[in-house]
C-alpha positions as CSV (number, residue, x, y, z in Angstrom):
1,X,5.8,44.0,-22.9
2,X,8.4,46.4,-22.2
3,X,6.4,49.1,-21.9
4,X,4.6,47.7,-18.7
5,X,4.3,49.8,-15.5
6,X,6.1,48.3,-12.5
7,X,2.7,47.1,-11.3
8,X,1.7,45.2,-14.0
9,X,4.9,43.4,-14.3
10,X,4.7,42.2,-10.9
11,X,0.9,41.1,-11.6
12,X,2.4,39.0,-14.5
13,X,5.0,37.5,-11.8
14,X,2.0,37.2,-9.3
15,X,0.0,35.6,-12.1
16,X,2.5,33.3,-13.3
17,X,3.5,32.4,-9.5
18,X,-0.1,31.4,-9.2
19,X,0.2,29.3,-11.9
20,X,3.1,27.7,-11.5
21,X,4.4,27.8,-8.4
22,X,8.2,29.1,-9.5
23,X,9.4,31.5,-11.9
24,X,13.0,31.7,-13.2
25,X,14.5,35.0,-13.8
26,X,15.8,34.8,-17.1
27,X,12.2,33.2,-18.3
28,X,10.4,36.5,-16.8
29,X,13.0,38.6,-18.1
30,X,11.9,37.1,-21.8
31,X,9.0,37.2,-21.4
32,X,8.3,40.9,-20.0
33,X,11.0,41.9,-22.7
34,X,12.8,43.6,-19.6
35,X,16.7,43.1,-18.0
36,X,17.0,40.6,-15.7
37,X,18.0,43.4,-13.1
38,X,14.8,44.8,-13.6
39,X,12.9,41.4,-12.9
40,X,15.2,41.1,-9.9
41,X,14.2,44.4,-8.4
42,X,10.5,43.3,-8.7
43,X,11.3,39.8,-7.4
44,X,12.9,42.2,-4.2
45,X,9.8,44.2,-4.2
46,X,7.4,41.5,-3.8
47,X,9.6,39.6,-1.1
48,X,9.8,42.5,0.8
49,X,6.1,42.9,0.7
50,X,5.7,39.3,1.9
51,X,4.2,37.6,-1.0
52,X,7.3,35.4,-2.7
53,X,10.5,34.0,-1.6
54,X,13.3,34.5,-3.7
55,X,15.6,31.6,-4.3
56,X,18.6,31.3,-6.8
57,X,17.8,31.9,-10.2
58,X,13.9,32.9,-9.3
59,X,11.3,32.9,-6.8
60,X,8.5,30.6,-4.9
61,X,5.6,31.8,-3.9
62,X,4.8,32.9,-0.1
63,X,2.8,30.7,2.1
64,X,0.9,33.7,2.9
65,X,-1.1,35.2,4.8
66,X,-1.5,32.9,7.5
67,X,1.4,29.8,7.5
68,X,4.5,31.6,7.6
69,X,5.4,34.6,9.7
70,X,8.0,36.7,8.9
71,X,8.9,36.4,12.9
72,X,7.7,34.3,15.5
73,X,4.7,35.7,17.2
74,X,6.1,35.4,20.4
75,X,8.1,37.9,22.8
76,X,11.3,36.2,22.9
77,X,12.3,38.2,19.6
78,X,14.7,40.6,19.5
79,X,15.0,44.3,18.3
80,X,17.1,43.7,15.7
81,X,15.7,40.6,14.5
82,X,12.2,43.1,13.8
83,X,13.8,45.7,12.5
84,X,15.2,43.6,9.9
85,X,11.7,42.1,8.6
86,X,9.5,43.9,6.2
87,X,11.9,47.0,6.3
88,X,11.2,48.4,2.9
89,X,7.4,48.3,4.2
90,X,8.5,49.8,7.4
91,X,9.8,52.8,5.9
92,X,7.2,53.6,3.6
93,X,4.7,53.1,6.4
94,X,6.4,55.5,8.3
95,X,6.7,57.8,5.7
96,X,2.9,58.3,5.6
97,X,2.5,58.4,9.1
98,X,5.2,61.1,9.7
99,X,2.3,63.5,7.4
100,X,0.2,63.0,10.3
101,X,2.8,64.4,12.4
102,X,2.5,68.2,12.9
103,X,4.8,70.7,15.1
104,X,3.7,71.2,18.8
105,X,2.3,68.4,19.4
106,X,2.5,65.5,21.8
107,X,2.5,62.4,20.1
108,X,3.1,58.9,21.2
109,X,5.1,56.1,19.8
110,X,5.3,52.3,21.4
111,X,8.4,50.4,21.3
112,X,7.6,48.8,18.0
113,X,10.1,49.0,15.2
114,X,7.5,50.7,13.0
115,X,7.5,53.3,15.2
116,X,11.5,53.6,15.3
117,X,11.0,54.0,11.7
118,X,9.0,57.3,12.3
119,X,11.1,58.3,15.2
120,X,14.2,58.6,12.4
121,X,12.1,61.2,10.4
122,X,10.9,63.3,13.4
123,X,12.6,66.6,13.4
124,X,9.8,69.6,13.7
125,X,10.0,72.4,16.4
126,X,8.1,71.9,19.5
127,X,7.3,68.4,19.1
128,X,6.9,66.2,22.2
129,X,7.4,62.2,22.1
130,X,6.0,59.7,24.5
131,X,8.0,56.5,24.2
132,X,9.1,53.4,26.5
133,X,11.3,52.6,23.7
134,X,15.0,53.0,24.7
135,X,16.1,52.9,21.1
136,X,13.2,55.5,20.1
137,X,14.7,57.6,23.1
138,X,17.9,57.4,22.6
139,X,17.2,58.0,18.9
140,X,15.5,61.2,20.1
141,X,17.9,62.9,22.1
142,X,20.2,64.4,19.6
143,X,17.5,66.0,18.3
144,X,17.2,69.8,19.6
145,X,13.8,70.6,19.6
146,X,12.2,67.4,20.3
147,X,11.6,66.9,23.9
148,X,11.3,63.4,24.8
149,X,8.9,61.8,27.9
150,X,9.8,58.6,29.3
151,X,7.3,56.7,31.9
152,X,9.7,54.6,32.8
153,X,8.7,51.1,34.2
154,X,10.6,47.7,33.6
155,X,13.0,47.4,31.1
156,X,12.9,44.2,28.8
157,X,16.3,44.6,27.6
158,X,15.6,42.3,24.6
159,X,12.4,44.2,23.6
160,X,14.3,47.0,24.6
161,X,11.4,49.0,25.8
162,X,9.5,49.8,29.3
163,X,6.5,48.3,30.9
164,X,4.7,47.0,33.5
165,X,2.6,49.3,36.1
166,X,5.1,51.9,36.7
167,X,4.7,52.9,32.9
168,X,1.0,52.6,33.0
169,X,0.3,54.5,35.8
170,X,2.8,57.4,34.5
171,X,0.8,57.4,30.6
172,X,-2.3,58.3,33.2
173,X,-1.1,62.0,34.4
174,X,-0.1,62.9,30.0
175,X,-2.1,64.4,27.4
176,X,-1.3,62.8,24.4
177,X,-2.7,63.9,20.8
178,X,-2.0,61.5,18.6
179,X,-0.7,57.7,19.5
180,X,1.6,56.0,16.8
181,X,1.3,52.2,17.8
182,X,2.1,48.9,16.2
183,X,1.1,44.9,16.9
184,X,2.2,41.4,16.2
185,X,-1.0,40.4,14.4
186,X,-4.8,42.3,13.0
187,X,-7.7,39.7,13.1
188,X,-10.9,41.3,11.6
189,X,-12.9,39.6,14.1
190,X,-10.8,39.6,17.4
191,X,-8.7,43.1,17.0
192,X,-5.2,43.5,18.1
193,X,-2.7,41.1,19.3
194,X,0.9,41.1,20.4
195,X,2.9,38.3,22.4
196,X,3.8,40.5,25.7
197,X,1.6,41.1,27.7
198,X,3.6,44.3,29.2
199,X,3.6,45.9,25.8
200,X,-0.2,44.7,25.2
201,X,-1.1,46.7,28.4
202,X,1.0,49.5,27.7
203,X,-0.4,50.1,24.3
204,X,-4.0,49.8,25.7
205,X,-3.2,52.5,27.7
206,X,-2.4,54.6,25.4
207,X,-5.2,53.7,23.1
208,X,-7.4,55.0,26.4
209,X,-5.5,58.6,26.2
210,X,-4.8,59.7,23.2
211,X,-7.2,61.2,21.6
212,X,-6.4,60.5,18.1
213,X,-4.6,56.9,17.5
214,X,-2.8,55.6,14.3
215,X,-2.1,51.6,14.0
216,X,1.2,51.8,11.8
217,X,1.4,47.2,10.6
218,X,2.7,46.2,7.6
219,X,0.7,43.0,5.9
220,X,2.7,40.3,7.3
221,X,0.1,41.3,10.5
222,X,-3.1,41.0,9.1
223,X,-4.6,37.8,9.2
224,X,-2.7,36.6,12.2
225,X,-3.3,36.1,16.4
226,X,-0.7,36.5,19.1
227,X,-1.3,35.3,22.3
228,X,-2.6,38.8,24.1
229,X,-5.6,40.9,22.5
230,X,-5.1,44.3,23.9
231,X,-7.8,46.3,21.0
232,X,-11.1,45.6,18.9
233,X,-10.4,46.0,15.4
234,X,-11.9,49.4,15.4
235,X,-10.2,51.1,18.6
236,X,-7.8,52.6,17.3
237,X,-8.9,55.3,14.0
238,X,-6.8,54.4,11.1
239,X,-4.5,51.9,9.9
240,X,-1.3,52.2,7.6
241,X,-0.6,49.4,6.0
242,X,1.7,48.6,2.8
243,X,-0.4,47.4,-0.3
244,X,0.2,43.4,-0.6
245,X,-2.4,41.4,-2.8
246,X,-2.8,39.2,-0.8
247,X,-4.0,40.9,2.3
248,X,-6.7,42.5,0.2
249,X,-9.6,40.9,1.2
250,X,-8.7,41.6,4.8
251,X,-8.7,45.4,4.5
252,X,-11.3,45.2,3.2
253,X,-13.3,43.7,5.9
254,X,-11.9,46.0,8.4
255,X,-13.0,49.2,5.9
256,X,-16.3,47.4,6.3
257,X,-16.4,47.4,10.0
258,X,-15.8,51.2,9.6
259,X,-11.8,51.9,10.1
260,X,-10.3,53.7,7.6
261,X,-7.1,52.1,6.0
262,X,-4.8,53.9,4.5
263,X,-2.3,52.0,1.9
264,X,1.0,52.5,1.1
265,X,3.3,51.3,-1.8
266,X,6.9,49.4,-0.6
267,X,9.7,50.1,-2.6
């Protein structure tokens, strides 16, 4: 089995997972006729993607999707604490996005740490950046020909971003062309969730303006509610998402409802 792609080793893993319930390193490492480094790399892989747990010696698989968040989905969580989770998926999410991006514009990001992600690959000329994220604009303001807009509002210094009506009211007098904007949990049939209702109303807002909008999640959000919808499922015009098996079947039923869904690979 040496000769397998990275994919179909970690189908094998997924498969025998399935199966048993825990796989041990040096079995899978045997049996794929690969390292055990190698095996470890894919065990990392998956866990970033949410699907396993790694433990000593092997793995267990995920309670996934709905059982057990990668964070709570409540407010009281802070920056840090999100950057931290599903960070491999972050970055490749943000990679895609950042094609998206082109120079001149006006583009919007929301305080989410998806969208930090993205903020720590924008460099082009004449680009402007809409943000109550303090970390996204202090990120920004090294950077010489990015031009940064703040609404200002209410700072939630654990969130550490703005809202409340001040920063609504601001996001009204803007034209925006593309929105960059992230949530605490995607349900096919209710839409968009997220635990604050300050952020929930800010990124409605700019779902209203901008005229093109990007939903930038990673799969531990699908399948799951917070406690504020803010968005239909199909409000916003594309998702980027990292591929996870075990989300399938919900992009799939968001495709169906008629927003496109872009996939990327964590690694």
């Amino acid at each position: 089995m040496n000769d397998l792609l990275p994919e179909q080793r970690r189908k094998h893993i997924l498969d025998r997972l399935k199966a048993d319930g825990t796989v041990r390193v040096a079995a899978l490492a045997t049996e794929l006729a690969v390292t055990e480094e190698t095996v470890r790399r894919d065990l990392k892989s998956l866990d970033h993607q949410g699907i396993v747990v790694k433990t000593h010696g092997g793995a267990s698989l995920a309670d996934r999707p709905d059982s057990t968040p990668h964070i709570p989905l409540h407010a009281d969580v802070s920056f840090e604490d999100r950057r931290r989770a599903m960070s491999f998926a972050k970055r490749a999410i943000a990679r895609e996005a950042y094609t998206r991006v082109r120079a001149g514009q006006v583009i919007a990001l929301d305080g989410s740490t998806t969208a930090w992600e993205l903020a720590c690959l924008l460099d082009l000329p004449r680009l402007t950046v809409v943000t109550n994220s303090l970390v996204i604009t202090n990120l920004l303001a090294t950077r010489g020909g990015v031009q940064v807009i703040c609404p200002g509002g209410t700072l939630d210094p654990r969130l550490q971003m703005f809202g409340g009506i001040i920063a609504e009211q601001a996001l009204q007098r803007l034209q925006i062309d593309q929105a960059f904007i992230s949530c605490a949990g995607i349900d096919a049939d209710r839409g968009l969730s997220d635990p604050s209702d300050s952020a929930a109303q800010f990124k409605r807002r700019l779902l209203d303006i901008a005229d093109h909008t990007i939903l930038l999640a990673d799969s531990t959000k699908l399948n799951r509610k917070a406690v504020v919808f803010f968005a239909g499922p199909t409000d916003v015009n594309e998702l980027i998402v990292d591929e996870a098996p075990a989300v399938e079947v919900a992009i799939q039923k968001l495709r169906q409802l008629g927003l496109s869904c872009s996939t990327v690979r964590a690694s």
